[in-house]
C-alpha positions in Angstrom: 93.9 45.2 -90.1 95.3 42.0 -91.8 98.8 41.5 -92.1 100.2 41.7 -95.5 101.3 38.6 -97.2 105.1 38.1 -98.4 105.2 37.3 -101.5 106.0 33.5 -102.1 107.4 32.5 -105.6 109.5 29.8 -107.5 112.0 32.7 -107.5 112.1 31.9 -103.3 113.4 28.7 -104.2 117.1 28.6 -104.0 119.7 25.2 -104.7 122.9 25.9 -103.0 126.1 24.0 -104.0 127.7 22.1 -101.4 130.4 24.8 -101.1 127.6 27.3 -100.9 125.8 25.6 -97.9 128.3 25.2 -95.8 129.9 28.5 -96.3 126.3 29.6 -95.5 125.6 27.3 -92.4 129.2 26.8 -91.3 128.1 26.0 -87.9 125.8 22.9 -89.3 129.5 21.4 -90.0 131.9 22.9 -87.5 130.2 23.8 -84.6 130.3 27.3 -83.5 133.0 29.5 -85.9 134.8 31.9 -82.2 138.5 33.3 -83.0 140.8 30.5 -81.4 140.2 31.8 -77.9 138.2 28.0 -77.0 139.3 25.2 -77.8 136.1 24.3 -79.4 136.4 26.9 -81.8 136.1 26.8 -85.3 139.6 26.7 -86.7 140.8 23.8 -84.4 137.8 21.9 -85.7 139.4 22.2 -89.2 142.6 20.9 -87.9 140.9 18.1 -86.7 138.7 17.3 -89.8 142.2 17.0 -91.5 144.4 15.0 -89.1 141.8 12.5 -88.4 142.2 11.0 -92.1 145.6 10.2 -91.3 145.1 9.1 -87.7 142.7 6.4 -89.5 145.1 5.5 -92.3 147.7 4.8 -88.6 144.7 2.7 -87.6 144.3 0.6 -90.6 148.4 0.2 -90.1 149.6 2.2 -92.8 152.2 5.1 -91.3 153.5 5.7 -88.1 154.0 9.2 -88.1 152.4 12.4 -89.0 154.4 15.9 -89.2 152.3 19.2 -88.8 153.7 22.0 -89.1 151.8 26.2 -88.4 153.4 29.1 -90.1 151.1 32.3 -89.0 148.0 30.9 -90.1 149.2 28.0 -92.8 148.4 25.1 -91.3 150.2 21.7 -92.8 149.7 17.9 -92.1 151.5 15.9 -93.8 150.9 11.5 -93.1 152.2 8.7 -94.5 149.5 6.4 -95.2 148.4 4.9 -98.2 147.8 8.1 -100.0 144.1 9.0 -101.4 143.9 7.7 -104.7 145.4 10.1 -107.6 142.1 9.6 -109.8 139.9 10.3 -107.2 141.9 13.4 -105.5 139.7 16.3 -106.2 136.5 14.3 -106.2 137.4 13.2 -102.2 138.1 17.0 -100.9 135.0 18.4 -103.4 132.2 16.3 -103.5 129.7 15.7 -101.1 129.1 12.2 -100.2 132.3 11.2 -101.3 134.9 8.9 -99.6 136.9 6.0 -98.9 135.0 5.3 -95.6 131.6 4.0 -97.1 133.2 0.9 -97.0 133.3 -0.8 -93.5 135.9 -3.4 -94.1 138.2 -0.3 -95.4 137.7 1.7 -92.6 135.3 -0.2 -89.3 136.0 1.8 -86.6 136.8 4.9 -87.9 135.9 8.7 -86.8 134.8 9.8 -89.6 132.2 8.1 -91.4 130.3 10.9 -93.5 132.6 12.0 -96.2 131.9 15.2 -94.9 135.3 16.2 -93.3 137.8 17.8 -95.6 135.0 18.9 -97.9 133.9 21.7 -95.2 137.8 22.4 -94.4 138.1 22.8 -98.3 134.9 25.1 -98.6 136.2 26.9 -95.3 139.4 27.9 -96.2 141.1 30.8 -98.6 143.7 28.5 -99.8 143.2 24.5 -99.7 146.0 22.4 -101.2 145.5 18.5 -101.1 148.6 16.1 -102.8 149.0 12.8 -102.9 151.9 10.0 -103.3 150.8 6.5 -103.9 154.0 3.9 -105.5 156.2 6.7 -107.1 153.5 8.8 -108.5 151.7 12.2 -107.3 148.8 14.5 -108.3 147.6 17.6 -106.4 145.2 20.3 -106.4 144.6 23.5 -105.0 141.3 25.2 -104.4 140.1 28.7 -102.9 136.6 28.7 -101.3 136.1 25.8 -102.1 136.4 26.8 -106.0 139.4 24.6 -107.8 141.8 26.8 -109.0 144.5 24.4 -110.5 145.0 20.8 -110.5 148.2 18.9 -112.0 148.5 15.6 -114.1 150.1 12.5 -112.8 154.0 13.2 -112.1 156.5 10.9 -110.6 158.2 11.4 -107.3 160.4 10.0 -104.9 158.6 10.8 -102.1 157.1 8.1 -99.4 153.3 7.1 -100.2 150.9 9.4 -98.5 148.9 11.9 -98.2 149.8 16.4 -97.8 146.8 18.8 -97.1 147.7 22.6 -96.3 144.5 25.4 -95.7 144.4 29.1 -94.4 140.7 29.3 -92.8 138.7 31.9 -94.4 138.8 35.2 -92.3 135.6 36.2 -93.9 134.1 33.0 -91.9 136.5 33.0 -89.1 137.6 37.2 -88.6 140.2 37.9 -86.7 141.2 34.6 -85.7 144.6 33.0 -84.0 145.6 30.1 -83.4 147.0 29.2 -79.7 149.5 26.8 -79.9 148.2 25.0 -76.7 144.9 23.9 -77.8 146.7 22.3 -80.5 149.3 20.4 -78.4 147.0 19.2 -76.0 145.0 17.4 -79.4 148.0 16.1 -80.4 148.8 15.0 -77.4 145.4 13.3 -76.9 146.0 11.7 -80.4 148.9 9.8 -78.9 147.8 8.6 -76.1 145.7 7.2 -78.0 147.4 5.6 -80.4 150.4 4.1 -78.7 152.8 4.1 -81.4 152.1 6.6 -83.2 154.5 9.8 -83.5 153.5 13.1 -83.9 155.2 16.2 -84.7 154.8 19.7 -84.5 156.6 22.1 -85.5 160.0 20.3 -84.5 158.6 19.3 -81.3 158.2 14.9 -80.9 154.8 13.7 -79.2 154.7 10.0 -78.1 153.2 7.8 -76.2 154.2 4.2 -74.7 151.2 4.2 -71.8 147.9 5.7 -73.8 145.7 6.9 -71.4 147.6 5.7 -68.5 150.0 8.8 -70.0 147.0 11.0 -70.4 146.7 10.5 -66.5 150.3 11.0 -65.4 150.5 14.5 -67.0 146.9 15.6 -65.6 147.1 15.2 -62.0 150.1 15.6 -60.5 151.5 12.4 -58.9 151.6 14.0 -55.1 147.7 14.8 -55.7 146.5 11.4 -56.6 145.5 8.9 -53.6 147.0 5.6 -54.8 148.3 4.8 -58.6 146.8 5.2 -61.8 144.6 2.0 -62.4 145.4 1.0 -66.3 142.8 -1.3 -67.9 142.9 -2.4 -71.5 141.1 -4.9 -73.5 140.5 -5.3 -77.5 138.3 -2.2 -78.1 138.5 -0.5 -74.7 140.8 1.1 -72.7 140.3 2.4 -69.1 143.0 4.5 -66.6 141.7 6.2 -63.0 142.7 7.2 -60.1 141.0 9.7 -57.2 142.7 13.3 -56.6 143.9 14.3 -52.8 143.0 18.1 -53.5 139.8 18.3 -56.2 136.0 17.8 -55.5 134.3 17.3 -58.0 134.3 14.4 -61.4 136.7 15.0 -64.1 136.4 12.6 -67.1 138.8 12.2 -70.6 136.3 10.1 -72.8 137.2 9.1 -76.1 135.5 7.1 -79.5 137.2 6.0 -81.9 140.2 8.4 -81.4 137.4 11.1 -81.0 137.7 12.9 -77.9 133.9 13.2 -76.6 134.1 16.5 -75.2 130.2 15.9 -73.8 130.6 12.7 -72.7 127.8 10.5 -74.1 126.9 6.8 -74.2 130.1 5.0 -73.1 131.1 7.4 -70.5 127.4 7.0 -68.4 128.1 3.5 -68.7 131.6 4.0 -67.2 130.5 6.0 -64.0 128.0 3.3 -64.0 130.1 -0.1 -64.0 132.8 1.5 -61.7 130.0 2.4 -58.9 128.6 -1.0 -59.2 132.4 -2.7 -58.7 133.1 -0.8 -56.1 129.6 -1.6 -54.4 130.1 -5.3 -55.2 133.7 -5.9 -54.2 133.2 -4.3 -51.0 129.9 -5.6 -50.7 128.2 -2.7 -49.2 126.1 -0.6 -51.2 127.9 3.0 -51.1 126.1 6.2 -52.5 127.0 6.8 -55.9 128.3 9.7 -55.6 130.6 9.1 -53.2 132.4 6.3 -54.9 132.7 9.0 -57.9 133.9 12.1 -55.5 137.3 13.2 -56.8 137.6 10.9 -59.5 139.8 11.2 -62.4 139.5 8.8 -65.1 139.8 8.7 -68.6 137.7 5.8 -71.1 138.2 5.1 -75.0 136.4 2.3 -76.9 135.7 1.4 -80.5 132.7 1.5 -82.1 132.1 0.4 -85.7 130.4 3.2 -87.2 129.4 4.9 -84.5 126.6 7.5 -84.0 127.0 11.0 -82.5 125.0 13.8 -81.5 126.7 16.7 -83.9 129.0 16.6 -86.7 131.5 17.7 -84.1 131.6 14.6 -82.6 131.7 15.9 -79.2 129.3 13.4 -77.9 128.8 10.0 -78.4 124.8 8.4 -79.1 125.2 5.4 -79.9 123.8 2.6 -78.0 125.3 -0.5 -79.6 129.0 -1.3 -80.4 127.7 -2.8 -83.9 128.9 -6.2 -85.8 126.6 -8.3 -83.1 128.7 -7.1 -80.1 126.8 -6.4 -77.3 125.5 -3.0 -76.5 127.7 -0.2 -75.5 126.4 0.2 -71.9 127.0 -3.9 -71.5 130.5 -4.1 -73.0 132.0 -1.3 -70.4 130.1 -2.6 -67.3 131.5 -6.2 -68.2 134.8 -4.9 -69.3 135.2 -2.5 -65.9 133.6 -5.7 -63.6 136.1 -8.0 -64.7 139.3 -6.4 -64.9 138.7 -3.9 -61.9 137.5 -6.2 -59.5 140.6 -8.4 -60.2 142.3 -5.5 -60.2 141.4 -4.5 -56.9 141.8 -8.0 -55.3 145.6 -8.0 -57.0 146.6 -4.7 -55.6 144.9 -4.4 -51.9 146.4 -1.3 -51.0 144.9 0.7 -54.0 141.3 -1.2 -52.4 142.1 0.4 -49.3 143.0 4.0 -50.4 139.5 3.1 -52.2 137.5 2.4 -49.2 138.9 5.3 -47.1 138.2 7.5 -50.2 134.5 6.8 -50.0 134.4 6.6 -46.1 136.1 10.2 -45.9 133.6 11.6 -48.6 130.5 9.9 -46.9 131.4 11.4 -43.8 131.8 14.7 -45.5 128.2 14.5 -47.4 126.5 13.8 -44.6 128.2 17.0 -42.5 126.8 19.2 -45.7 123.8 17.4 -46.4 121.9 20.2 -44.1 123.7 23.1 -45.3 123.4 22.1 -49.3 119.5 21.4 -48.5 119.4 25.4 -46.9 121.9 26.6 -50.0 119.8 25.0 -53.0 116.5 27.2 -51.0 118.0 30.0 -50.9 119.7 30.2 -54.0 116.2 29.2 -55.7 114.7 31.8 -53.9 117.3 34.8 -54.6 117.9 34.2 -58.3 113.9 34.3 -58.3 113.2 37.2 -56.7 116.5 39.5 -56.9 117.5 38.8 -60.1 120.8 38.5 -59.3 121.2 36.0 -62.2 120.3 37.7 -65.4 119.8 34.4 -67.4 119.7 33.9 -71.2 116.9 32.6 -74.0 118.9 30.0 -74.9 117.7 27.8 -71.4 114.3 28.8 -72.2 113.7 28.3 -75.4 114.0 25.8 -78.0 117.3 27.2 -79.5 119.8 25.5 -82.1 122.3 23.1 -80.5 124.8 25.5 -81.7 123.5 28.6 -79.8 124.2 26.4 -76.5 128.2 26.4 -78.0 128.0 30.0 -77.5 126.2 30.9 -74.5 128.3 32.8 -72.2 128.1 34.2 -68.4 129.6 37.2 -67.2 130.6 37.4 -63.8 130.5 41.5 -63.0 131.2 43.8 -60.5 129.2 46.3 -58.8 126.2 47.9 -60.0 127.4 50.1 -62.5 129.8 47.4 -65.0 126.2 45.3 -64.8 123.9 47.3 -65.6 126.6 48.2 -68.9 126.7 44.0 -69.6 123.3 43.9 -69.5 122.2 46.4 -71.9 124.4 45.8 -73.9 124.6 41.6 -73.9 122.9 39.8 -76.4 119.9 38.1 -74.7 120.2 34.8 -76.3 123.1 33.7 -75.6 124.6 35.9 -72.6 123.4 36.0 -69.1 125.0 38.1 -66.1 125.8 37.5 -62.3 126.7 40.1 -60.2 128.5 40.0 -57.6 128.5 42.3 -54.6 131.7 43.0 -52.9 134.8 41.3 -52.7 134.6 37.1 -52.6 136.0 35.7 -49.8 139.9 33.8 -50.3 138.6 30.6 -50.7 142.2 28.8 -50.4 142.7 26.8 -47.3 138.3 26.5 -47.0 136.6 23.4 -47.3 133.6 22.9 -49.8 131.3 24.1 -47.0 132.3 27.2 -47.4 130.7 27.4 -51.0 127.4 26.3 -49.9 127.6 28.7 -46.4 129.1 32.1 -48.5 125.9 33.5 -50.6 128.4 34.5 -53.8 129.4 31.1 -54.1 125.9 29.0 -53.5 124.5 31.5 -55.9 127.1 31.6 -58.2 127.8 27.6 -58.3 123.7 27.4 -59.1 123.5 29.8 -61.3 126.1 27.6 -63.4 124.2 23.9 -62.2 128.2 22.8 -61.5 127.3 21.5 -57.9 127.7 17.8 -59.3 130.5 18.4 -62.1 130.5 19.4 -65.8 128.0 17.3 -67.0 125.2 19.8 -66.8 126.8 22.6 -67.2 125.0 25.6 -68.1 127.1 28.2 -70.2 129.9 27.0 -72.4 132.0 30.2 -71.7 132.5 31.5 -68.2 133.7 34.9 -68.1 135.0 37.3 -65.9 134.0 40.9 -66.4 136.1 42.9 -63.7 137.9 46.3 -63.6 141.8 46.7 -64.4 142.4 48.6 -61.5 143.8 47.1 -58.3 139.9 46.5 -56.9 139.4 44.1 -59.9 142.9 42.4 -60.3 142.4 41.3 -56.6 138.5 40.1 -57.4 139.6 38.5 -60.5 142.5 36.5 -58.4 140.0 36.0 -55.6 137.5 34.0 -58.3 140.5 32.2 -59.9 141.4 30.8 -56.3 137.4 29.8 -56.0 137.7 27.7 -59.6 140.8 26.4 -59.1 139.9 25.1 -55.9 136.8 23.4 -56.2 136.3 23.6 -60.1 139.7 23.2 -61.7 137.7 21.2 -64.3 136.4 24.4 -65.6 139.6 25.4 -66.7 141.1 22.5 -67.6 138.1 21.8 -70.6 138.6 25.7 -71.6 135.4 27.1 -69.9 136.9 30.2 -68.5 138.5 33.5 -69.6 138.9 36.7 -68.8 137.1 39.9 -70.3 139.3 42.2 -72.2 138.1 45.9 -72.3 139.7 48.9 -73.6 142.0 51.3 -71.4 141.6 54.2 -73.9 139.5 55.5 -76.2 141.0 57.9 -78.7 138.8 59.9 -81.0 138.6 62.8 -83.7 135.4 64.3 -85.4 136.0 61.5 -88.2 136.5 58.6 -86.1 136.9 56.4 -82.8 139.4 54.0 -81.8 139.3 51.7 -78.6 142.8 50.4 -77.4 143.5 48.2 -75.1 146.9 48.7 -74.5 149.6 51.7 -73.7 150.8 50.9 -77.5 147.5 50.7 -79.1 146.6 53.9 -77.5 150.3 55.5 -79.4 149.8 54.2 -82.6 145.6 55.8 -82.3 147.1 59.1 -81.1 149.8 59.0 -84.6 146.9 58.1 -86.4 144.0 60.0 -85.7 146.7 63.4 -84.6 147.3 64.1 -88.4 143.9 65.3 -88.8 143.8 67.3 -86.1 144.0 67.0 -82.0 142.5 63.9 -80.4 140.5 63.4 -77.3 141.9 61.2 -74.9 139.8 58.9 -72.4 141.2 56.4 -69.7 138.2 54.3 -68.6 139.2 53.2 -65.0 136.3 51.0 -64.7 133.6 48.7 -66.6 131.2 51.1 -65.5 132.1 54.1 -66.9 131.3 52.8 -70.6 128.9 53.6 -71.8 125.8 50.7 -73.1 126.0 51.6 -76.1 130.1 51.5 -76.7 129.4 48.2 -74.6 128.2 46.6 -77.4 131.4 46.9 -79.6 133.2 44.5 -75.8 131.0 42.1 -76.0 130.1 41.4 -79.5 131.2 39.9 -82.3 134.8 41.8 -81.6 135.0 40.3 -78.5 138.0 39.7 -77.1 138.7 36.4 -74.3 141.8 35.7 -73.1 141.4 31.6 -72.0 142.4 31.1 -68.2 144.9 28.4 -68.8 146.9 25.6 -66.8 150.7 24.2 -67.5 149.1 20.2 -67.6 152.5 19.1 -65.0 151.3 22.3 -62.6 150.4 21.2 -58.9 146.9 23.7 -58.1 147.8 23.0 -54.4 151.1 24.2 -55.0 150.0 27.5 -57.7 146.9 28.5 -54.9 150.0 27.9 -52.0 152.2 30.0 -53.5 149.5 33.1 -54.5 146.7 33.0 -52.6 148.5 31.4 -48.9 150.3 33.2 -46.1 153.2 35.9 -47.3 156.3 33.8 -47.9 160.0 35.5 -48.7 159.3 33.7 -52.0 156.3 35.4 -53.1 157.3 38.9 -51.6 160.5 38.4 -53.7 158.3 37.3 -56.7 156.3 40.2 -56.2 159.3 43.2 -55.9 160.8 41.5 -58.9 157.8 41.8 -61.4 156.6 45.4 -59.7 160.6 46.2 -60.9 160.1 45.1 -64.7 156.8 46.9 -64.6 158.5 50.0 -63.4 161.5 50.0 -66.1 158.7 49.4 -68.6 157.0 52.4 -67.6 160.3 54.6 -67.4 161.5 53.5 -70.9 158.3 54.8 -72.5 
């Protein structure tokens, strides 16, 4: 029987506003939309849009300091620039295709290029106010949805030239959201170091920076963990810092484009591990494997590109291959930038050469100890995520999917038999895989590497999330772990925690891991169901839902015992993360000493002291 044609009209033909569109297709403009919970979500994105206008007006050398300021879910930036220009205010933040940055001798090596920006902020946002000051006048206007609502005339002010944007992103785009104040100080932060000069603050709290990246550095690896001092490198358009950790394994890389922080790496940062492999190899004149020159490293790499070219309108990675104006191309510029000024460098400071050497010497010796054991892991994990499915994998590595799908794919590392077959059911299969794990992990802290490719959880688990060689490859953007809130799970959860920290702290430190939140109760009526996931959620239910009659009480005690079907509500679109994060000055040899090492007075102490507030809690209530 042939299948009935859809009906195919002019009335099918549709010509959406630029308001319209990207309210429609926010992700087109902003990447994927999340609650706050990643630091790649939707909301920070904004933030960004809006303080990299007046990072470029610090560029082009017009103000040296920007205040921003977060009241619940106001978000203010107010810079001190050259101030847009009054006549062309509401064209700037309203019309597509509009802006200052068409022009390269204006604005050469600027982030953003498209006049795209503070239009999709603007279109985003419930409340959008823009203002600016230029030689003793103002104008502002202030829009909802994108739709103006008011606008003034010209008035005179006293106020310093510049420019004031304040927004409150949309919940119908972005439900539920919050911001975390920590994503936002470490952009700040990142916004300094690279812009020495610059001053940044934040609700009352001063960021600067004298060093740049050298800065960026100092407060990501402690100075006990690195093997010899932060090499600082900086030329016209390009500025290099790296050093090696004592503790970490694997490449961890800060890469920045015109102010931009390239998340994904891209163009410039290839070349990077590139030139520094071929230094090394050419000042010690022995040709080292790659990737143990790169074992450990720690290095962070900004240049300027006029008009550069990236992969997404998020800018998180860089594809350009030429630095523009007749400059070279990008992959030449580093590697002659990097060959020159590290190999004198390295002949200038031969005790940083030698902590080099023995670097590479210790990490050869230690490849070649594994080489037989990673050769038996890679088999063996190839052959149990074939045939035992203990990797329930996603559509989004199979098929074709939007780039933006790949921002949301998630993994779920479960427990037991029961809590994975619930995930599974109930996941999305697009975008969210599974691993189970079976039994406890071992305690990683105090193990080498070996033990990840000689323990069958962690070979598997490390190749079901292609991390063996770093980041770069990294399968799911959200790593997240799905275990019990009873003592069982807590212990599992810390046991995991130890296994990332230890050999992946990178994970955590670029906001790839969280934990799972599920409800402890469910409290329900004839009429209704609610799902709480604390002691006073559960109270304020039983108030609730006890006028109407006598509710029914559950105390789910394990992942397992929901249900598929309730499932769904966990892992959905109210999904609730809570982001494993890291204090940047915190030592992980010192944090994995302290919890996961032999029993110390300190940590029995630390222990008796918090089981002490948890028991007055429970008393008071």
């Amino acid at each position: 029987m042939a299948k009935k044609q859809t009906a195919y009209t002019e009335d099918h033909i549709q010509s959406l506003d630029w308001k319209q569109h990207i309210r429609m297709r926010p992700g087109m403009y902003i990447g994927k939309l999340g609650d706050g919970s990643s630091p790649d979500d939707g909301i920070y994105i904004l933030v960004k849009e809006v303080l990299d206008n007046s990072i470029d007006e610090f560029v082009m050398g017009a103000g040296k300091s920007i205040t921003i300021q977060l009241d619940e879910n106001l978000v203010s930036v107010r810079d001190y620039g050259r101030g847009i220009p009054l006549g062309k205010l509401v064209d700037v933040v309203s019309k597509m295709n509009t802006g200052g940055k068409y022009d390269s001798r204006a604005f050469k090596k600027t982030v953003g290029l498209n006049g795209v920006g503070t239009k999709a902020v603007n279109a985003l946002s419930s409340h959008f106010k823009v203002q600016a000051f230029r030689d003793g006048q103002t104008k502002w206007a202030v829009f909802s949805r994108g739709e103006l609502i008011e606008e003034s005339g010209l008035e005179s002010t006293t106020q310093k030239n510049g420019t004031y944007v304040e927004f409150i992103p949309d919940s119908e785009i972005f439900p539920k959201y919050k911001f975390r104040t920590e994503y936002l100080v470490r952009m700040f932060k990142n916004y300094i170091y690279l812009n020495t000069g610059l001053t940044i603050r934040f609700n009352g709290e001063k960021f600067y920076s004298d060093n740049g990246l050298k800065d960026l550095l100092s407060e990501n690896i402690a100075e006990n963990d690195r093997r010899y001092p932060i090499i600082h490198l900086k030329g016209e358009d390009i500025e290099v810092a790296m050093t090696h950790s004592k503790t970490q394994y694997s490449e961890v890389y800060y890469s920045f484009v015109n102010g931009q922080h390239t998340t994904q790496g891209g163009t410039h940062q290839a070349a990077f591990r590139e030139a520094v492999v071929k230094t090394i190899r050419d000042f010690f004149g022995k040709n080292y494997d790659a990737s143990d020159i790169r074992k450990s490293i720690v290095a962070a790499i900004s240049i300027k590109v006029i008009e550069p070219v990236f992969e997404s309108q998020t800018k998180t990675k860089l594809g350009s291959t030429d630095m523009g104006d007749g400059l070279p191309t990008v992959r030449t510029y580093i590697n002659d930038f990097v060959k020159r000024e590290l190999d004198n460098y390295l002949h200038k400071n031969p005790d940083t050469a030698e902590a080099i050497l023995q670097k590479i010497v210790q990490a050869e010796r230690e490849r070649k100890e594994l080489s037989g054991i990673r050769k038996l892991a890679r088999e063996r994990a190839k052959k149990v995520s074939l045939h035992n499915k203990k990797l329930r994998d996603c559509r989004v590595h199979y098929n074709d999917l939007k780039k933006e799908n790949r921002l949301e794919s998630t993994l779920f590392i479960t427990e037991g038999d029961s809590a994975s077959g619930s995930i599974t059911k109930s996941r999305n299969v697009n975008t969210q895989a599974v691993f189970s794990l079976r039994g406890k992990p071992v305690n990683s802290y105090g193990l080498t590497k070996k033990v990840v490719y000689e323990n069958e959880e962690f070979n598997l688990l490390q190749a079901a999330l292609n991390i063996e060689d770093g980041l770069e490859n990294l399968r799911y953007n959200n790593i997240v772990i799905a275990t019990d809130a009873d003592v069982d799970g807590m212990h599992i959860r810390l046991l995991l925690l130890t296994f990332f920290l230890k050999f992946f702290p990178e994970l955590i430190k670029e906001g790839h891991l969280y934990i799972l939140e599920t409800p402890l109760f469910r409290v329900r009526n004839k009429q209704e169901t609610i799902y709480c996931y604390s002691e006073e959620e559960k109270q304020a239910a039983i108030a609730k839902l006890g006028k109407r009659g006598k509710p029914e009480i559950t105390r789910f005690k394990g992942l397992g015992e929901i249900s598929p079907n309730e499932f769904k509500h966990f892992i959905g679109k109210d999904i609730r993360l809570e982001p494993v994060m890291m204090e940047q000055d915190l030592s992980i040899e010192e944090l994995l000493n302290f919890y996961m090492g032999k029993n110390t007075p300190d940590r029995q102490r630390f222990i008796i002291d918090n089981l002490k507030v948890e028991l007055d809690v429970i008393e008071s209530e």
